[in-house]
C-alpha positions in Angstrom: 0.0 0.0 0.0 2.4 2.1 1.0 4.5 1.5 -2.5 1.1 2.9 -4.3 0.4 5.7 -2.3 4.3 7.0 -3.2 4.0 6.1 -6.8 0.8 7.9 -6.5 2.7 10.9 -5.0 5.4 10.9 -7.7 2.4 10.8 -10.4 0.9 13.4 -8.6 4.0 15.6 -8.5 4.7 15.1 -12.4 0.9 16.3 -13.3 0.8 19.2 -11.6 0.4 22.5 -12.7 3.7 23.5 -11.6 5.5 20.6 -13.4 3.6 21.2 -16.6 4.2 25.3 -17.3 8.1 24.5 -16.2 8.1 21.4 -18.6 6.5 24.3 -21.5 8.8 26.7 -20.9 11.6 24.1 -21.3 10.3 23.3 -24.7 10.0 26.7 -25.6 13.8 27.8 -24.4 14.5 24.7 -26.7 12.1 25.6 -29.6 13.5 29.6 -29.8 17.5 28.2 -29.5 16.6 26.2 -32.2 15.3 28.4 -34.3 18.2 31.2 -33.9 21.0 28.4 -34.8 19.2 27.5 -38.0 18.6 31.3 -38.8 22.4 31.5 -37.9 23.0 28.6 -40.3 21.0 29.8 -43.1 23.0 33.1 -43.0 26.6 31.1 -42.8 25.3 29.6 -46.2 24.2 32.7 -47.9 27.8 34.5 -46.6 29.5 31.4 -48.2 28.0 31.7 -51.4 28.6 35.3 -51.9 32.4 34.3 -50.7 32.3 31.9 -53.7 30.7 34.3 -56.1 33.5 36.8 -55.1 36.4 34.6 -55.6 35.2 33.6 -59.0 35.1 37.2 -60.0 38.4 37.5 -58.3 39.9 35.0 -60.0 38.7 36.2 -63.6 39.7 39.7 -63.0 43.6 38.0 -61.9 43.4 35.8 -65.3 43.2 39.1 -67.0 45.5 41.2 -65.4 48.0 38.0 -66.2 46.6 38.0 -69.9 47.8 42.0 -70.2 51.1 41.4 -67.8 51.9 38.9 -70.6 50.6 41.5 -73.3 53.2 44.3 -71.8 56.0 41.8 -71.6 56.0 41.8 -75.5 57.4 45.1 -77.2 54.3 45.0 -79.2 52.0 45.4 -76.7 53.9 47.7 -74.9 54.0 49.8 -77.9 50.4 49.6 -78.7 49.4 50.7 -74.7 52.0 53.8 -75.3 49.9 54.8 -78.2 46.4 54.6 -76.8 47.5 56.5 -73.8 49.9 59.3 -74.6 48.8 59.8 -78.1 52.9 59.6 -79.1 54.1 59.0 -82.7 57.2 57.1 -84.7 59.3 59.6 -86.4 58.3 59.8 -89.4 54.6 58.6 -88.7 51.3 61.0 -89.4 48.4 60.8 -87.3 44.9 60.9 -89.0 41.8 62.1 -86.8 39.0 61.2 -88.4 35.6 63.1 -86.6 32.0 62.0 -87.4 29.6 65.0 -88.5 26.8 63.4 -86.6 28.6 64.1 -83.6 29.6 67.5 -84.6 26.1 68.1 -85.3 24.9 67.3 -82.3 27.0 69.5 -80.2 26.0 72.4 -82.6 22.4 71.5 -82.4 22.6 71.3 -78.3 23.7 75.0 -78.7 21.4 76.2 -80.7 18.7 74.9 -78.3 20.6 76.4 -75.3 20.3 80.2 -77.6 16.7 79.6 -78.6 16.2 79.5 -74.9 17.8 82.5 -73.9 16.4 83.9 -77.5 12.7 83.4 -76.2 14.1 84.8 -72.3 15.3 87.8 -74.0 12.1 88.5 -75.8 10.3 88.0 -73.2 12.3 90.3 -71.4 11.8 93.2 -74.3 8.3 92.8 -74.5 7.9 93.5 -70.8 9.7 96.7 -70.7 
């Protein structure tokens, strides 16, 4: 009997009120720590792919600095990178400029809307006074 009634004690103690709300807040403390290492986990993974997206564009941009190391190396292409960049000549050589009218004629035509502006300003002006 007396085996019962502590067994019965023991059941007694583990339904309680008490045992329950500290038994839910344990499995809440659980729930919300799981949660924030998966959140934490999830943005390890997205850091580590932008890592990898960076190296490969790291990498590229060092396979073409070697590509124009190699290109300066050779007179050639030391010569041709002098004369893109200071605008220098062999003795002896001529340069040729060639300049496209369209161009031209766009800057011109940008001016001529800048005076029609003031043009119409100025009359404005004249009829006022």
């Amino acid at each position: 009997m007396r085996e019962f009634q502590e067994k019965r004690k023991i059941r007694k103690f583990l339904y309680s009120k008490k045992m329950v709300i500290l038994l839910l807040l344990i499995t809440a403390l659980l729930f919300f720590s799981t949660i924030k290492v998966y959140l934490k986990s999830k943005n390890a993974l997205s850091k580590n792919e932008e890592a990898k997206k960076e190296l490969t564009e790291l990498e590229k941009g060092k396979a073409g600095l070697e590509k124009d190391v190699n290109r300066f190396q050779s007179e050639s292409g030391m010569e041709e990178e002098i004369r893109k960049n200071l605008n220098v000549q062999k003795p002896g050589e001529k340069i040729l400029v060639i300049v496209d009218k369209n161009a031209e004629n766009g800057k011109i035509e940008a001016g001529n809307e800048l005076n029609d502006f003031f043009s119409k300003i100025w009359g404005w002006v004249k009829s006022k006074f």
